[in-house]
C-alpha positions as CSV (number, residue, x, y, z in Angstrom):
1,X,53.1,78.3,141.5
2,X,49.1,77.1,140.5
3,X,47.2,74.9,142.9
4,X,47.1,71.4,142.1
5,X,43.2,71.6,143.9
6,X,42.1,74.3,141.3
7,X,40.1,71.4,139.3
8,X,39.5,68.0,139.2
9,X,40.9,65.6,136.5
10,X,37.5,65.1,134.9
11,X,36.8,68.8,134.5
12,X,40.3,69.1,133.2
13,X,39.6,66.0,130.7
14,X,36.7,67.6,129.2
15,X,38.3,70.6,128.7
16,X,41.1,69.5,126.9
17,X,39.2,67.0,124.8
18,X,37.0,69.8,123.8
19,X,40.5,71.9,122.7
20,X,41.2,68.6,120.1
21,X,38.1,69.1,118.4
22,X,39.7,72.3,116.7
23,X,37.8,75.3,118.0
24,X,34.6,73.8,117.8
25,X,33.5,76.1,120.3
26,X,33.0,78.8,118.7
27,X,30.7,78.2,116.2
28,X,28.5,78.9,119.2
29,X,30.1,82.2,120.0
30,X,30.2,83.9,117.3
31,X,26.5,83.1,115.9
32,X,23.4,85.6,115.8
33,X,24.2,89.6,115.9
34,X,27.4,91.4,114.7
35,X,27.8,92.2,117.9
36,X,26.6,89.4,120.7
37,X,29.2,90.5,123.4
38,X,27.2,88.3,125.9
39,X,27.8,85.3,123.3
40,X,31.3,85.7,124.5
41,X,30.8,84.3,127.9
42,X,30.3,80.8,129.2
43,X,26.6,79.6,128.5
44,X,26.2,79.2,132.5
45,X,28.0,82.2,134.6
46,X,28.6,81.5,138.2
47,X,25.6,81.5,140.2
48,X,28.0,83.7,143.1
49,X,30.8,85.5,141.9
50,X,33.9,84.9,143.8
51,X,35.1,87.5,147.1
52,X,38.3,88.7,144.6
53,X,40.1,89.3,147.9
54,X,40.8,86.0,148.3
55,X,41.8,85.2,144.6
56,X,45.4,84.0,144.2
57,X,47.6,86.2,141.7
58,X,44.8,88.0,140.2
59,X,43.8,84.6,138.3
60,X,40.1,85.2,137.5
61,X,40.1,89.5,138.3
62,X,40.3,90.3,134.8
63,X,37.7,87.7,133.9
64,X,35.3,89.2,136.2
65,X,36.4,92.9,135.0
66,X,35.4,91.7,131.9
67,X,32.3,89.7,132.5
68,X,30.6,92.9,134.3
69,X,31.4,95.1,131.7
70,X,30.3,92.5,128.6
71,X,26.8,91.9,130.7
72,X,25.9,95.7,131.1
73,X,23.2,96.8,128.9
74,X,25.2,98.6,127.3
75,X,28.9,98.4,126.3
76,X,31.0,100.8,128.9
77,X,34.1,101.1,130.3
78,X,36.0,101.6,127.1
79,X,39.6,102.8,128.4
80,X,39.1,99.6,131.2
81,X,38.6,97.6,128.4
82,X,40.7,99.0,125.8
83,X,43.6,98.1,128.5
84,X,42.0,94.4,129.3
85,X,42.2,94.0,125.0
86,X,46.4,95.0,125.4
87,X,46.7,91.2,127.1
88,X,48.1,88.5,125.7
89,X,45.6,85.9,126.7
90,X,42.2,84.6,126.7
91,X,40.8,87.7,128.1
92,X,42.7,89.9,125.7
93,X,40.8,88.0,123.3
94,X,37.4,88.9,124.0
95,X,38.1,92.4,124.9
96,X,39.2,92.4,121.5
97,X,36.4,90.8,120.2
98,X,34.2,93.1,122.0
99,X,35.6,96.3,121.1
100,X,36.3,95.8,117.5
101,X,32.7,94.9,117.6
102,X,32.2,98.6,119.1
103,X,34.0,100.1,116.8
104,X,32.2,98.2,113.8
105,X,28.9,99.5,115.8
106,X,29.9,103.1,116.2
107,X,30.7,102.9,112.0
108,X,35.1,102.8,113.1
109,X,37.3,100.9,111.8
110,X,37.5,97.5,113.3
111,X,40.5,96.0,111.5
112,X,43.5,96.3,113.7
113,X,41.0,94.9,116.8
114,X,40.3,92.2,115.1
115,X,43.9,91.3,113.5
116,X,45.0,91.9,117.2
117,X,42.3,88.8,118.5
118,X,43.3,86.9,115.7
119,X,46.9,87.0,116.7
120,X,45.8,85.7,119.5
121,X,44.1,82.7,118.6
122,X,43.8,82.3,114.7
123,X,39.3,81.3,114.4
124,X,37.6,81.0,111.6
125,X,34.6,82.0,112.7
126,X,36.2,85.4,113.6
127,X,38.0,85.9,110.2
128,X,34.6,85.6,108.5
129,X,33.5,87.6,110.7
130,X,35.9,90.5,110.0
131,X,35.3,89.7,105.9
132,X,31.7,90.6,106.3
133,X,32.5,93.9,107.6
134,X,35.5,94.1,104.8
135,X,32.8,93.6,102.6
136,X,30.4,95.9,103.8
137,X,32.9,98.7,103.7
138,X,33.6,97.4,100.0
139,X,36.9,96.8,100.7
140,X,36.7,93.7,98.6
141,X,40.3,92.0,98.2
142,X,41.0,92.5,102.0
143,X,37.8,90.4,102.6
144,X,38.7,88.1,100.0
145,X,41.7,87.8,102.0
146,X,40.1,86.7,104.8
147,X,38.0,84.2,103.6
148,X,40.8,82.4,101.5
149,X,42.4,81.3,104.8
150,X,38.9,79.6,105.8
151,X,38.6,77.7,102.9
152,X,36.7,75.2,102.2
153,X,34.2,76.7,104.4
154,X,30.7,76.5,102.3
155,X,29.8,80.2,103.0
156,X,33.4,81.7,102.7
157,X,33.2,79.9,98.9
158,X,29.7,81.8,98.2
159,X,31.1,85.1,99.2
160,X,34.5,84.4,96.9
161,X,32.4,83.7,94.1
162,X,31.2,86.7,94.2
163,X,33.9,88.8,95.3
164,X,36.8,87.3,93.3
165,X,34.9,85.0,90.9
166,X,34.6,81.7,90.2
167,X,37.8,81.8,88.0
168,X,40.0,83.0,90.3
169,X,37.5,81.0,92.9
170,X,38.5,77.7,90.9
171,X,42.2,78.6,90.7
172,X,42.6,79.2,94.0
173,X,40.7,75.9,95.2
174,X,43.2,74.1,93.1
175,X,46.2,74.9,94.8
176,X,44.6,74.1,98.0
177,X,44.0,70.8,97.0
178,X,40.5,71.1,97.0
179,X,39.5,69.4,94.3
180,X,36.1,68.5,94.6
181,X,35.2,71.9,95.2
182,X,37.2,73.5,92.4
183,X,35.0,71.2,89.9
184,X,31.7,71.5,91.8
185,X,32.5,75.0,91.4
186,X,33.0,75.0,87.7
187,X,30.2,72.7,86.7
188,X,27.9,75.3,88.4
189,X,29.3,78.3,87.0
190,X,27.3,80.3,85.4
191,X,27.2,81.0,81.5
192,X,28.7,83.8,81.3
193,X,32.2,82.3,83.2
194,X,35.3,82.4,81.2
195,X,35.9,78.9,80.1
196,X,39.0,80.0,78.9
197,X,40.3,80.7,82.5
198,X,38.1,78.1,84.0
199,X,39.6,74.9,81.6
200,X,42.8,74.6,82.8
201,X,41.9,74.1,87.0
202,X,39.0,72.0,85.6
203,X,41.4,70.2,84.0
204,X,43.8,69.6,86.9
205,X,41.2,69.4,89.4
206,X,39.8,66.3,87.5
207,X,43.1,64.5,87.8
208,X,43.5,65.5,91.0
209,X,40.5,63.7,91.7
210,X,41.5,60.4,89.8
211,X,39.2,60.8,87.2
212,X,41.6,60.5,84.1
213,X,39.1,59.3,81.8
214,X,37.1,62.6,81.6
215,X,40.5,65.0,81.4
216,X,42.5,63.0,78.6
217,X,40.3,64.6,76.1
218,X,40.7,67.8,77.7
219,X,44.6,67.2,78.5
220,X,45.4,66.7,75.0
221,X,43.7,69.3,73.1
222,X,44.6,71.9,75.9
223,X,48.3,70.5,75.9
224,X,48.8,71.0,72.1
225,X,47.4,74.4,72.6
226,X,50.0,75.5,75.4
227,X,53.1,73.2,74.9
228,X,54.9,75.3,77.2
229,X,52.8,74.0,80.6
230,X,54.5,71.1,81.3
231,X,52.5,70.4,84.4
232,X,49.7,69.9,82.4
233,X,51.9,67.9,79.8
234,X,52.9,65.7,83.0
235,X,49.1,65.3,83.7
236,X,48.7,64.2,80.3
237,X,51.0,61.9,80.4
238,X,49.9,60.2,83.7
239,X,46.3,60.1,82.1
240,X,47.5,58.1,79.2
241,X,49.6,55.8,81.4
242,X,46.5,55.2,83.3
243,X,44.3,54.2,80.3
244,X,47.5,51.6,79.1
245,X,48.5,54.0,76.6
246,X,52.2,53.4,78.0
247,X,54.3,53.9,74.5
248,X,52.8,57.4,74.4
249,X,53.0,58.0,78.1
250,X,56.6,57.0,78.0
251,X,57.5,59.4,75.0
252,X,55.6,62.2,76.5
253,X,57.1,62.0,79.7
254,X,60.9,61.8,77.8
255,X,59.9,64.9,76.1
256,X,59.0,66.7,79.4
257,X,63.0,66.4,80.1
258,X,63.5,66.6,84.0
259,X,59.7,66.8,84.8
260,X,59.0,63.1,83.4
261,X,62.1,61.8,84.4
262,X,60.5,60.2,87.2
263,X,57.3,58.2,85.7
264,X,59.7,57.4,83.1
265,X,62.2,55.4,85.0
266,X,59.2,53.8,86.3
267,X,58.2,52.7,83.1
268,X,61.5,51.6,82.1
269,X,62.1,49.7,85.3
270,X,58.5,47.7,84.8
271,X,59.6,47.1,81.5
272,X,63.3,45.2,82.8
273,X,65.0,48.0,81.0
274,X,66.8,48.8,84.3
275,X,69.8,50.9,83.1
276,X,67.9,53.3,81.4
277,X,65.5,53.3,84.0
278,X,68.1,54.1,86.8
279,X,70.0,56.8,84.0
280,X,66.0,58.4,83.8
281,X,65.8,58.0,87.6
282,X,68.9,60.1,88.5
283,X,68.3,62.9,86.0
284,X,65.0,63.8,88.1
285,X,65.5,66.6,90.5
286,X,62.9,64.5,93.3
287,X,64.9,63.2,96.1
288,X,63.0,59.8,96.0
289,X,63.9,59.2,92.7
290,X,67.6,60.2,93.0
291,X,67.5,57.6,95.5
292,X,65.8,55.2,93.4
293,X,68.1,55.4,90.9
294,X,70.8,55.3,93.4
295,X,69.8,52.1,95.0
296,X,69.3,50.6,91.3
297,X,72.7,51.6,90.2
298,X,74.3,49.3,93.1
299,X,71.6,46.8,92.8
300,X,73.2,46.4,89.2
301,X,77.0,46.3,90.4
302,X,77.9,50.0,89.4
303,X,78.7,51.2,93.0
304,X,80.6,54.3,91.5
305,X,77.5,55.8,89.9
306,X,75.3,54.8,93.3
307,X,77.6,56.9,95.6
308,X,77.8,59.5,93.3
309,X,73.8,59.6,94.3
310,X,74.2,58.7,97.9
311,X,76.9,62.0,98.6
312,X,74.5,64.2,97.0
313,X,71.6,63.4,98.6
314,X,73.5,62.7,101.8
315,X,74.8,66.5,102.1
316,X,70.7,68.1,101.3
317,X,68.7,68.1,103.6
318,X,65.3,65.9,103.9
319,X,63.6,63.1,104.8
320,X,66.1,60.7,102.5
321,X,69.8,62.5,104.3
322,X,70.1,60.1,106.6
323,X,69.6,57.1,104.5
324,X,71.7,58.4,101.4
325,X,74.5,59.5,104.3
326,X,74.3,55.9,105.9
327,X,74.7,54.4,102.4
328,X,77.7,57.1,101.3
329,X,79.7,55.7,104.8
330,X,79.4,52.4,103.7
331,X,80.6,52.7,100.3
332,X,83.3,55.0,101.0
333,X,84.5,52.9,104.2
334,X,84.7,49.7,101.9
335,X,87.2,51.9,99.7
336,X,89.0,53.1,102.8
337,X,88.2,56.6,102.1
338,X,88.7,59.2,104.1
339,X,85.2,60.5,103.1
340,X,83.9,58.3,105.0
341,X,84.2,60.7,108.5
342,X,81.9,63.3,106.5
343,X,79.0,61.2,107.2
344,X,80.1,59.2,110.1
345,X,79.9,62.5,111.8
346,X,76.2,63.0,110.5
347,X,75.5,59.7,111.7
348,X,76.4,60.6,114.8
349,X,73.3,61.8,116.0
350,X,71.4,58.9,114.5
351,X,70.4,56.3,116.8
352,X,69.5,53.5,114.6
353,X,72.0,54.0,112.1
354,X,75.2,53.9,114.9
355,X,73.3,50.8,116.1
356,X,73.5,49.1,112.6
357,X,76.9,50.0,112.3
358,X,77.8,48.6,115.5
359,X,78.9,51.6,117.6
360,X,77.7,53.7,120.5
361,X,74.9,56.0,120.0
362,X,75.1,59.5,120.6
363,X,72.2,61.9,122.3
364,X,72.6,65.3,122.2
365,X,71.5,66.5,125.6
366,X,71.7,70.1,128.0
367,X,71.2,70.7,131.2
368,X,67.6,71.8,132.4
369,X,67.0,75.1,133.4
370,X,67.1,75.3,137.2
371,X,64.3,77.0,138.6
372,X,61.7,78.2,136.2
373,X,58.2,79.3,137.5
374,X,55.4,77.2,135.8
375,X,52.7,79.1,133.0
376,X,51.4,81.7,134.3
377,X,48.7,80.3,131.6
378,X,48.2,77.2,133.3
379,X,47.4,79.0,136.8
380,X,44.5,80.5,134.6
381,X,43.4,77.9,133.2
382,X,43.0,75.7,135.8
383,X,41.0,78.8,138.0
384,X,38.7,79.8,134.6
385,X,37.8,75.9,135.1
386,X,37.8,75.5,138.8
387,X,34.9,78.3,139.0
388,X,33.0,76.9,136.1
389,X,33.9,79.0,133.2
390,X,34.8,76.3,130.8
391,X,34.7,78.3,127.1
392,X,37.8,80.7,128.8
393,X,39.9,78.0,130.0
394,X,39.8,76.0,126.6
395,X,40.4,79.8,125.1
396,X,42.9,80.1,127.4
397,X,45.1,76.9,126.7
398,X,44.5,77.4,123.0
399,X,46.3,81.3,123.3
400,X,48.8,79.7,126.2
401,X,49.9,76.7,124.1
402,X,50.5,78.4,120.9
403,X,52.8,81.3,122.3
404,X,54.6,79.1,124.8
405,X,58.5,79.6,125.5
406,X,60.7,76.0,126.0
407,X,60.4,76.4,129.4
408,X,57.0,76.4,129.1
409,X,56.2,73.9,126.7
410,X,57.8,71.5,129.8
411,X,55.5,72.7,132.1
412,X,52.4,72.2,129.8
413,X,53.5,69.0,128.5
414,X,53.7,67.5,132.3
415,X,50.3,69.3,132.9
416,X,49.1,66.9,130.0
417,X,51.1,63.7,131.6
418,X,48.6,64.7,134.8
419,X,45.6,64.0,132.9
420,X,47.2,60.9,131.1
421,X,46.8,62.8,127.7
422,X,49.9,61.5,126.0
423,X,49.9,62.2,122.5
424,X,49.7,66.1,123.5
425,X,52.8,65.6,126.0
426,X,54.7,63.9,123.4
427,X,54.3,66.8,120.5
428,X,55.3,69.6,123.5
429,X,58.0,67.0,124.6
430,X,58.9,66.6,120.9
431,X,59.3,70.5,120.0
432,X,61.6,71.3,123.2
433,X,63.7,68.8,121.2
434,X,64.3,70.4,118.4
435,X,66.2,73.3,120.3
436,X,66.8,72.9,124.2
437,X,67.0,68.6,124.0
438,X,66.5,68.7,128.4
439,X,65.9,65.1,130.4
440,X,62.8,66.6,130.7
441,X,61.9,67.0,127.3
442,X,63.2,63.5,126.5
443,X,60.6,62.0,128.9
444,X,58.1,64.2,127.6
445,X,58.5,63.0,124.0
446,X,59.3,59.5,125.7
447,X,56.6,58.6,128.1
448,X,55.8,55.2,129.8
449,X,52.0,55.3,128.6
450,X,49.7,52.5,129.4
451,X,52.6,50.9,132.0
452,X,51.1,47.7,133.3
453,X,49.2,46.4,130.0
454,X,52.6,46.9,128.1
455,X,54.7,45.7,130.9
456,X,52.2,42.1,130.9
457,X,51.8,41.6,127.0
458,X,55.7,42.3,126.7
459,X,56.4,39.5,129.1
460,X,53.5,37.0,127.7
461,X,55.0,37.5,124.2
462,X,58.9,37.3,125.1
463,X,59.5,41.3,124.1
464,X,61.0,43.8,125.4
465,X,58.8,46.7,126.8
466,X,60.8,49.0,125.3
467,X,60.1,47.9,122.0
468,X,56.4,47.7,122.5
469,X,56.4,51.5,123.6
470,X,58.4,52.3,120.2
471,X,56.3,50.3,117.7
472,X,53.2,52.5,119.9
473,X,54.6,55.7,119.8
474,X,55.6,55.5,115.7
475,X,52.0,53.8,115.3
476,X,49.8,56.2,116.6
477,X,51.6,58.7,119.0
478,X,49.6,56.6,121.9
479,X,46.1,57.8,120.1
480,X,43.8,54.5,121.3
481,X,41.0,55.8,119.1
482,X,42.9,56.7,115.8
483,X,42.5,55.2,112.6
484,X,44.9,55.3,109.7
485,X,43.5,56.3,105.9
486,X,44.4,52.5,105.0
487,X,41.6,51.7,108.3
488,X,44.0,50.3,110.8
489,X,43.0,51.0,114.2
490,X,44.3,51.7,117.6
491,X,47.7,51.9,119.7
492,X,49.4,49.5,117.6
493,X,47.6,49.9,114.3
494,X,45.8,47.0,113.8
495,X,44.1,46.6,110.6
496,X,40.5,44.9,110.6
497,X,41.8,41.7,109.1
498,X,44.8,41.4,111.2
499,X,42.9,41.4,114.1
500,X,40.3,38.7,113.0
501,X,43.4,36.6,111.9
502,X,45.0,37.2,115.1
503,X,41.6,36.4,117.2
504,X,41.3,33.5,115.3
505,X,44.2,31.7,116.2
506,X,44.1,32.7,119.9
507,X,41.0,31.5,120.0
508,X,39.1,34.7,120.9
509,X,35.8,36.7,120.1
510,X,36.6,39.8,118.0
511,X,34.7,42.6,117.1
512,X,36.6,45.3,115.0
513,X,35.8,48.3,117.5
514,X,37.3,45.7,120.1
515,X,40.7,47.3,118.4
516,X,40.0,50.8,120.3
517,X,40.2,48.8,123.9
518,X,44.3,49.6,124.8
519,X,44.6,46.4,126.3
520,X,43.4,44.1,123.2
521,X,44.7,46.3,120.8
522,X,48.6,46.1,122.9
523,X,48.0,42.3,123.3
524,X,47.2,42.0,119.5
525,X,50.2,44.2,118.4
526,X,52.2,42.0,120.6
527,X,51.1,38.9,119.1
528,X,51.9,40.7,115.7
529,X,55.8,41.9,116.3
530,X,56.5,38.5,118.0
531,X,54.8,36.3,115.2
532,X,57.1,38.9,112.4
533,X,60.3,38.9,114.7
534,X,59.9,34.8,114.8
535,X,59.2,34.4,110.9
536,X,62.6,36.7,109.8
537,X,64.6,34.4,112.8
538,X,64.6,38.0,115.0
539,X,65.9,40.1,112.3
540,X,64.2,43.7,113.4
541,X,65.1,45.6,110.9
542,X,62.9,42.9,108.6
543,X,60.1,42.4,111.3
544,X,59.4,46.1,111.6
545,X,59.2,46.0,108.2
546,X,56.8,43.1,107.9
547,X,54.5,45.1,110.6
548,X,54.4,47.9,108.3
549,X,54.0,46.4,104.8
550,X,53.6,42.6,105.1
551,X,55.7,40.0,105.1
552,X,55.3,39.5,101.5
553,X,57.0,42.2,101.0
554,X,60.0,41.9,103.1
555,X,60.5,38.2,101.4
556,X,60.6,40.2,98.0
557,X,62.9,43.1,99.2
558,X,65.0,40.2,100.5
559,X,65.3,38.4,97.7
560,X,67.4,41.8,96.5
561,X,71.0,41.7,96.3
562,X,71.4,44.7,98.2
563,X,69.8,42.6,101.4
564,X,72.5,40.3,101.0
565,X,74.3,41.8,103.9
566,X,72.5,43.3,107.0
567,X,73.2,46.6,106.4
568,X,72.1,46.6,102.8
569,X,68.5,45.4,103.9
570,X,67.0,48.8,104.7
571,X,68.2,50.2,101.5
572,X,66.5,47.2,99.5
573,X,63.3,48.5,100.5
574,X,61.8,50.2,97.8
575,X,58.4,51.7,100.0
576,X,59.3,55.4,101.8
577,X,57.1,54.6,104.3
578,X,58.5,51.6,105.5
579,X,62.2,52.1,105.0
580,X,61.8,55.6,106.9
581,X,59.2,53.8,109.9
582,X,61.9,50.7,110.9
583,X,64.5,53.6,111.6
584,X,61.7,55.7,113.1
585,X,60.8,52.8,115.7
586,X,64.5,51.8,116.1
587,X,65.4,55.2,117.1
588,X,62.1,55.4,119.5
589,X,63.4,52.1,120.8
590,X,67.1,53.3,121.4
591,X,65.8,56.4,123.0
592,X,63.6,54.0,125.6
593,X,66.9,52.3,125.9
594,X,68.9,55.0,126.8
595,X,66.4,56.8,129.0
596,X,66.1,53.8,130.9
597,X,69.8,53.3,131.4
598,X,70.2,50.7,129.7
C-alpha cells in the first residue's frame, strides 16, 4: 500500500492541475534537437539522489536507472534501457522516447518505438515528432497520418499542404469541423489549386461558419451541377431559408425526401400547418424529430399515430429511449395494454421516471471487491512527486489513469476526493458505473462537495441539500471556475444578468467574477431554485425547467395540452436540453436520496 506522507496536498494540487491543462507540458520537452534526451527530465533534478536501499517497492529505482543513463554524455546502456522501454508507465515512456530517438540517430527505423510511447500516452508533440522523421524518410502518407490526428495544429497544416495538398488539406479540415481553417486554407491556395476539388469544402466550410450569404451563389450553381449531393442540396436549402427565401427553401427541402424532412416540418409547423408538419416530422430518420412529430401527433388528439412514434423510439437506443419509453407506458397503460410491462421494465432503472410514476426506484448495485491492493501507479506517483520530480508524476497519472482497471479507477478517484478535486472523482466514479455499479463507485460519482456552504444556503432558502448537490453536479460537475458557451458561470451556472438581478434584490454588491467564489455562487443558485420552485407552486419538474430555460418558457410549454397532466409536462417541452437536464437533476437528486438512506 503507498504512503499517505509521500507528498503534501499542495504539491499534489499542482500536479494534477497541471494534468487538466492537457499535456501542456510537453511543449517544453520535446523542443530544440531531434534528440534532447536530457529535455526528458524534470527542469530541476534532485540536488542528492536518494540511498535506493531504503526506497519502498522499487518506486523511484527505475527513475533513477533511467535518469543516469539519459544524463551520460552519451546515450549507453541500450539492453538496460531497451528493458526499462518494455514498461507500461511513465518510465516506459521516456525510454521509449529516448531510444526511438537512437534509433532515428543511428539512421534505424524509429516507428514501432515511437507507436509503442504513444500507446502509452497519446502527445502531440511526439506524433509530430515521428512525422518529421516520416517525412524525412519520404514515407509521406504515414506522416500525413500522423499529423491529421494533431489537427489544427498550425505547423501540422503547413506540412499537410504540402504533403497531401491543400485539396485534400481542405477536405479533411471539413470533416473535422474546422471550418475556419478549411477556408483560410482555400482563400490562400495557390493558383495553381484545383478549384474543382477545392469548391465544394469551400462551400460547406462557409455554411459551417454561418456565413450563408457568400455560399448561396455558390450552393446553387454547384447544386444544379451535382443534383445527386443532397448534403449540399440540404445546405442550399438552409441558406435560402436564412435569407427568407422560405417558399423555395420549403420546396427544396420536400424534394430532398428524407434529408429535408426535418427543416420542413419546421417550416410547416411555423406556418400552423401542423398536420403536415408532424406527417414531415415522422418521415425523418433523426430521433429528435421522430419525437417531434410524436409529441405533435398527441398534442393534436391522434394518440394512435404518437405511440406508433413513442415504441419505436422507445426500443433504439439514445439519448430520446427513455423519454419515448416513459411516453409508450403511458399510452399503452391508459389502453390497459399489456405492452405496457415492455417499457415498465426499461423504466425500471430510471430514477426519475419511477418517481413520476409514483413507484419505487430501482438501483442496480454489486458488491465491492473485497480486498484489492491500491495502483501500483499511484505509489509512483506520489514518490516521483515527493522527491521533486514533478514532469514524471504528471506523466505518470496521465499513463496510470488512462489504462486503469475498475478497481483501480476506485482507488484513483478517492485519491482525487483527498485533494478535494471533485469533478475528476466524479468522471472515475461515473465510468465504474457503467459496468461494476459498487457503493463505492456511487459515492465517487456522488460526492458531498462543498458540505457546509450547501448544508447553510439549503437551510436559509428552505431546500433540501440534496437537491442543491444535484442542480450542482448537472450544472457544472462541481467545476467553480467553468463557464458555459451561453457565459453562465460557476457551481450553479449563473449567468451574468442573473446574478446582478439576484444581487439586486438581496441587496448586495456584485461583481460578475464574484460568480467564481463557491459560496456566492451556491447562495445565488439557492436563491434561484427557490425563487423558480415558489413561482410554479413547487412543481420540480417545472422549476428545473425554469433554471435551465427561463420561466418564460415553462409558462409557454405549460400552456400545452400535453402539460395538462403532470406527467405530460416533461414531454411538452420542446428544448432537448432542458427536457433531458430536469430528468438528469431528478435522477442526481434520487441518487443523493438513496445514498443517504433516505
Amino acid at each position: 500500500m503507498r504512503s499517505k506522507g509521500y507528498a503534501s496536498r499542495g504539491m499534489l494540487v499542482v500536479m494534477v492541475i497541471a494534468i487538466l491543462l492537457g499535456g501542456l507540458f510537453f511543449a517544453g520537452i520535446y523542443l530544440a534537437t531531434d534528440r534532447g534526451p536530457g529535455l526528458l527530465l524534470p527542469e530541476s533534478p534532485p540536488e542528492e539522489e536518494p540511498d535506493l536501499t531504503e526506497v519502498p517497492d522499487d518506486d523511484l529505482r527505475y527513475a533513477v536507472i533511467l535518469e543516469k543513463i539519459l544524463a551520460g554524455p552519451v546515450l549507453e546502456g541500450g539492453e538496460v534501457l531497451l528493458d526499462l522501454s518494455r514498461r507500461d508507465d511513465a518510465v516506459g515512456y521516456q525510454a521509449s522516447v529516448a531510444l526511438a530517438r537512437r534509433h532515428r540517430e543511428e539512421g534505424g527505423d524509429p516507428l514501432s518505438l515511437y507507436l509503442r510511447a504513444l500507446s502509452l500516452y497519446d502527445s502531440s508533440a511526439l506524433r509530430k515528432e515521428l512525422a518529421i522523421f516520416l517525412e524525412e524518410a519520404d514515407r509521406y502518407p504515414e506522416a500525413a497520418e500522423q499529423l491529421l490526428k494533431v489537427l489544427p495544429d498550425d505547423l501540422a497544416i503547413e506540412s499537410l499542404r504540402r504533403l497531401i495538398g491543400p485539396e485534400a488539406l481542405a477536405k479533411e479540415l471539413v470533416d473535422l469541423r474546422l471550418y475556419e481553417d478549411a477556408v483560410r486554407e482555400v482563400e490562400e491556395a495557390s493558383p495553381g489549386a484545383d478549384w474543382e476539388e477545392l469548391e465544394r469544402p469551400y462551400l460547406r466550410a462557409l455554411v459551417g461558419m454561418g456565413r450563408y450569404d457568400e455560399a448561396r451563389a455558390g450552393l446553387r450553381d454547384y447544386y444544379e451541377r451535382t443534383p445527386s449531393d443532397s448534403d449540399m442540396g440540404w445546405w442550399l436549402a438552409r441558406s435560402l431559408e436564412v435569407a427568407g427565401h422560405v417558399s423555395d427553401a420549403l420546396d427544396l427541402y420536400t424534394a430532398l425526401g428524407e434529408r429535408g424532412a426535418y427543416r420542413r416540418g419546421i417550416i410547416l409547423e411555423e406556418q400552423g400547418f401542423l398536420e403536415e408538419a408532424a406527417a414531415a416530422f415522422v418521415f425523418a430518420p433523426e430521433p429528435e424529430a421522430r419525437w417531434r412529430g410524436g409529441r405533435l401527433w398527441e398534442d393534436l388528439g391522434y394518440p394512435t399515430e404518437a405511440l406508433s412514434v413513442y415504441m419505436e423510439l422507445g426500443r433504439e437506443p439514445g439519448v430520446l429511449q427513455d423519454d419515448a419509453a416513459f411516453r409508450a407506458y403511458v399510452l399503452l397503460s391508459e389502453r390497459d395494454d399489456q405492452g405496457a410491462e415492455e417499457f415498465a421494465e426499461y423504466l425500471r432503472i430510471h430514477p426519475a421516471w419511477m418517481e413520476r410514476l409514483g413507484e419505487d426506484a430501482h438501483w442496480e448495485t454489486v458488491a465491492d471487491d473485497p480486498g484489492v491492493a491500491s495502483p501500483r501507479f499511484l505509489d509512483r506517483v506520489e514518490a516521483y512527486s515527493a522527491s521533486g520530480r514533478e514532469v514524471l508524476a504528471q506523466l505518470e497519472l496521465a499513463i496510470g489513469r488512462d489504462r486503469a482497471s475498475s478497481s483501480d479507477r476506485l482507488d484513483l478517484g478517492e485519491w482525487y476526493l483527498e485533494m478535494e478535486d471533485f469533478p475528476a472523482a466524479v468522471a472515475q466514479g461515473s465510468i465504474v458505473l457503467q459496468t461494476h455499479p459498487t457503493p463505492r463507485a456511487y459515492r465517487l460519482a456522488y460526492p458531498l462537495p462543498f458540505e457546509d456552504l450547501v448544508i447553510s444556503a439549503a437551510a436559509d432558502y428552505d431546500l433540501d441539500p440534496y437537491l442543491l448537490l444535484a442542480v450542482m453536479r448537472e450544472e457544472s460537475r462541481y467545476r467553480s471556475a467553468v463557464v458555459s458557451w451561453a457565459g453562465a458561470r460557476g457551481l450553479m451556472q449563473i449567468m451574468p444578468s442573473t446574478g446582478r438581478d439576484i444581487a439586486a434584490r438581496k441587496g448586495v454588491d456584485f461583481e460578475v467574477a464574484d460568480l467564481f467564489d463557491p459560496e456566492i455562487n451556491i447562495r445565488f443558485g439557492a436563491f434561484y431554485l427557490r425563487a423558480m420552485l415558489d413561482m410554479f407552486g413547487g412543481d420540480l419538474d417545472r422549476a428545473l425547467a425554469a433554471y435551465n430555460a427561463g420561466p418564460g418558457n415553462v409558462q409557454r410549454w405549460s400552456g400545452s395540452s400535453l402539460a395538462s397532466d403532470e406527467l405530460g409536462f416533461p414531454v411538452a417541452i420542446t428544448f432537448v436540453e432542458t427536457r433531458e437536464y430536469i430528468t438528469r437533476v431528478r435522477n442526481s437528486y434520487l441518487t443523493y436520496l438513496w445514498l443517504g438512506g433516505q
